[in-house]
One Martini backbone bead per residue (centre of mass of N, CA, C, O) as a GRO file, in nm:
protein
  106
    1UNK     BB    1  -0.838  -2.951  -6.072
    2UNK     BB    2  -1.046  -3.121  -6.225
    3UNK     BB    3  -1.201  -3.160  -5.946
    4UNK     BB    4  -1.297  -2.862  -5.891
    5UNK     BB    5  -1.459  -2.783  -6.096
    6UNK     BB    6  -1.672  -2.972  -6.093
    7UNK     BB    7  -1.759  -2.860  -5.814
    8UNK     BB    8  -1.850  -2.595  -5.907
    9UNK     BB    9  -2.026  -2.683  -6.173
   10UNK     BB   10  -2.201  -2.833  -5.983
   11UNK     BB   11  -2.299  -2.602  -5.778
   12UNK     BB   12  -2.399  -2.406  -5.998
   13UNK     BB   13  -2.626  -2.649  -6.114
   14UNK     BB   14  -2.791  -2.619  -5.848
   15UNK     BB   15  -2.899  -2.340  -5.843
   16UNK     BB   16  -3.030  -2.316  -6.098
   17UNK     BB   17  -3.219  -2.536  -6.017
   18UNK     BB   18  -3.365  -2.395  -5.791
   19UNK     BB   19  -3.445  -2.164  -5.884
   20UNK     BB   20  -3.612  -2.283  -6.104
   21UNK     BB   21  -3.834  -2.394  -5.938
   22UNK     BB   22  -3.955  -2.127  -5.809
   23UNK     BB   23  -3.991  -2.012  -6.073
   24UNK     BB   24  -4.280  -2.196  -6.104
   25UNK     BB   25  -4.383  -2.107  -5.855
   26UNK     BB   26  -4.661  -1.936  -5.876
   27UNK     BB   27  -4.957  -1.779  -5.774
   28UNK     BB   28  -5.227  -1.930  -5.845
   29UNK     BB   29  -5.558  -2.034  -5.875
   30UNK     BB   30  -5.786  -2.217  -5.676
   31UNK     BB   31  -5.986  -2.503  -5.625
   32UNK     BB   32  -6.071  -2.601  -5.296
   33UNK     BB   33  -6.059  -2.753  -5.020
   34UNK     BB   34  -6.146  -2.825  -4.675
   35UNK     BB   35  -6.009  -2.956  -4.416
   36UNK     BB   36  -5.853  -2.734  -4.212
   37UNK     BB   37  -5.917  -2.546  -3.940
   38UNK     BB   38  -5.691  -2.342  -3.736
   39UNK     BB   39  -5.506  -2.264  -3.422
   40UNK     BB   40  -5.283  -2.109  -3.168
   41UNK     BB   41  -5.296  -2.026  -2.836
   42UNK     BB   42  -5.022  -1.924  -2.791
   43UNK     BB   43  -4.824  -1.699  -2.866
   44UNK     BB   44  -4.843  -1.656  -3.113
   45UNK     BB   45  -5.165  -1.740  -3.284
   46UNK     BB   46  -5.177  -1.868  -3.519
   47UNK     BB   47  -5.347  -1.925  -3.829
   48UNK     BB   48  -5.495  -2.207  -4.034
   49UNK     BB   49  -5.516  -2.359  -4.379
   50UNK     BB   50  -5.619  -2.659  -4.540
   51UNK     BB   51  -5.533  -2.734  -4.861
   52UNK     BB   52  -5.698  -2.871  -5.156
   53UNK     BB   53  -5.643  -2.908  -5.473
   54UNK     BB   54  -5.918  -3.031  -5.747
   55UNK     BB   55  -5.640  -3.038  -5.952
   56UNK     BB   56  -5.374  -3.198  -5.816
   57UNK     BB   57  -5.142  -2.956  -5.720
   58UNK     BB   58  -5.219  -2.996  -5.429
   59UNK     BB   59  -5.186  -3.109  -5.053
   60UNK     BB   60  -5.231  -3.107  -4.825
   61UNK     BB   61  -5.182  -2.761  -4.713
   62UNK     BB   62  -5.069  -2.533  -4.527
   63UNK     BB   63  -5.204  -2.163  -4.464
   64UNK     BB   64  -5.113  -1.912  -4.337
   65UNK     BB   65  -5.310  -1.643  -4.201
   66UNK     BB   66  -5.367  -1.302  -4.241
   67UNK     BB   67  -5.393  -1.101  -3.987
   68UNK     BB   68  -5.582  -0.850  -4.093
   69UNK     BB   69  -5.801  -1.079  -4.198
   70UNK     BB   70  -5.926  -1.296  -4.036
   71UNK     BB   71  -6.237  -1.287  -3.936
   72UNK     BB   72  -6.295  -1.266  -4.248
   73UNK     BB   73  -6.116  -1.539  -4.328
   74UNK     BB   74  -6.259  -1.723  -4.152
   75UNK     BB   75  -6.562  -1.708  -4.209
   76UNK     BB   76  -6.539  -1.820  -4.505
   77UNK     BB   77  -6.413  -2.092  -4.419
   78UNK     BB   78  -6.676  -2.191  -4.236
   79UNK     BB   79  -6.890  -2.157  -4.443
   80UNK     BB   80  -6.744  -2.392  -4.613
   81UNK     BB   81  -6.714  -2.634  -4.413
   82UNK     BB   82  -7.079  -2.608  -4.352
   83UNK     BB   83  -7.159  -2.616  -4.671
   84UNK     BB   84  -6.975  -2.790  -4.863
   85UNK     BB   85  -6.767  -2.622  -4.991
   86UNK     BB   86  -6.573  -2.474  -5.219
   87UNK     BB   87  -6.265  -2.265  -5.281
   88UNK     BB   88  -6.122  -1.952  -5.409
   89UNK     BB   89  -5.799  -1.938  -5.425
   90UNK     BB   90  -5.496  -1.728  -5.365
   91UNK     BB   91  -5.183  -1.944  -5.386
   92UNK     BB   92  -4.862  -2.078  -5.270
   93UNK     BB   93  -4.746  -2.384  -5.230
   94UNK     BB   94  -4.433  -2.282  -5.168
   95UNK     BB   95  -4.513  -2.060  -4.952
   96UNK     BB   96  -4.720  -2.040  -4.809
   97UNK     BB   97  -4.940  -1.828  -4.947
   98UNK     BB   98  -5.264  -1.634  -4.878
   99UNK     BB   99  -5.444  -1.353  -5.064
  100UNK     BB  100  -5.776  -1.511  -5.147
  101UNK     BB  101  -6.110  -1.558  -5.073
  102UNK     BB  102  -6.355  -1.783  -5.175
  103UNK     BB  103  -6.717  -1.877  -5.177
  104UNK     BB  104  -6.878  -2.084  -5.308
  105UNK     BB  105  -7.151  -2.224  -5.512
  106UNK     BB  106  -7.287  -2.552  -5.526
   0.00000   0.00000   0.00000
């Protein structure tokens, strides 16, 4: 019976530990690198690009692309590629999900 519980008890320790992880990557505003923009050619056709946070938040992390703005938001990530600038973007590296971005004039 005892060892049920524990099993209970630790499995009940583990969930509460997962969720409290997730709630605490909220999505928020990073000055970052553009490492790589691209997309494939195939079914999908989804469009990625990895982003490096400058405070050392997360490194080399792909965020797709949101297909309703793309050619816009592909515009500011190559403007920013060409003239060696840096973006300042609203993403959540843990869900992989990028709001809004802006091209840096450094």
């Amino acid at each position: 019976m005892k060892t049920k519980l524990m099993a209970v008890v630790m499995m009940a320790l583990l969930c509460v530990a997962l969720f409290a992880v997730n709630s605490f990557a909220a999505e928020a505003q990073y000055t970052c690198t553009v490492n790589r923009v691209g997309g494939y050619a195939g079914t999908s056709g989804k469009f990625y690009v990895n982003l490096t946070a400058t405070n050392g938040a997360f490194s080399n992390v792909y965020f797709q692309l949101p297909e309703g703005r793309l050619n816009q938001i592909l515009a500011v990530l190559l403007t920013a590629v060409s003239n060696g600038s840096t973006v300042l973007a609203k993403v959540d590296p843990v869900a992989k999900t990028l709001s809004y971005i802006y091209c840096e004039s450094n």
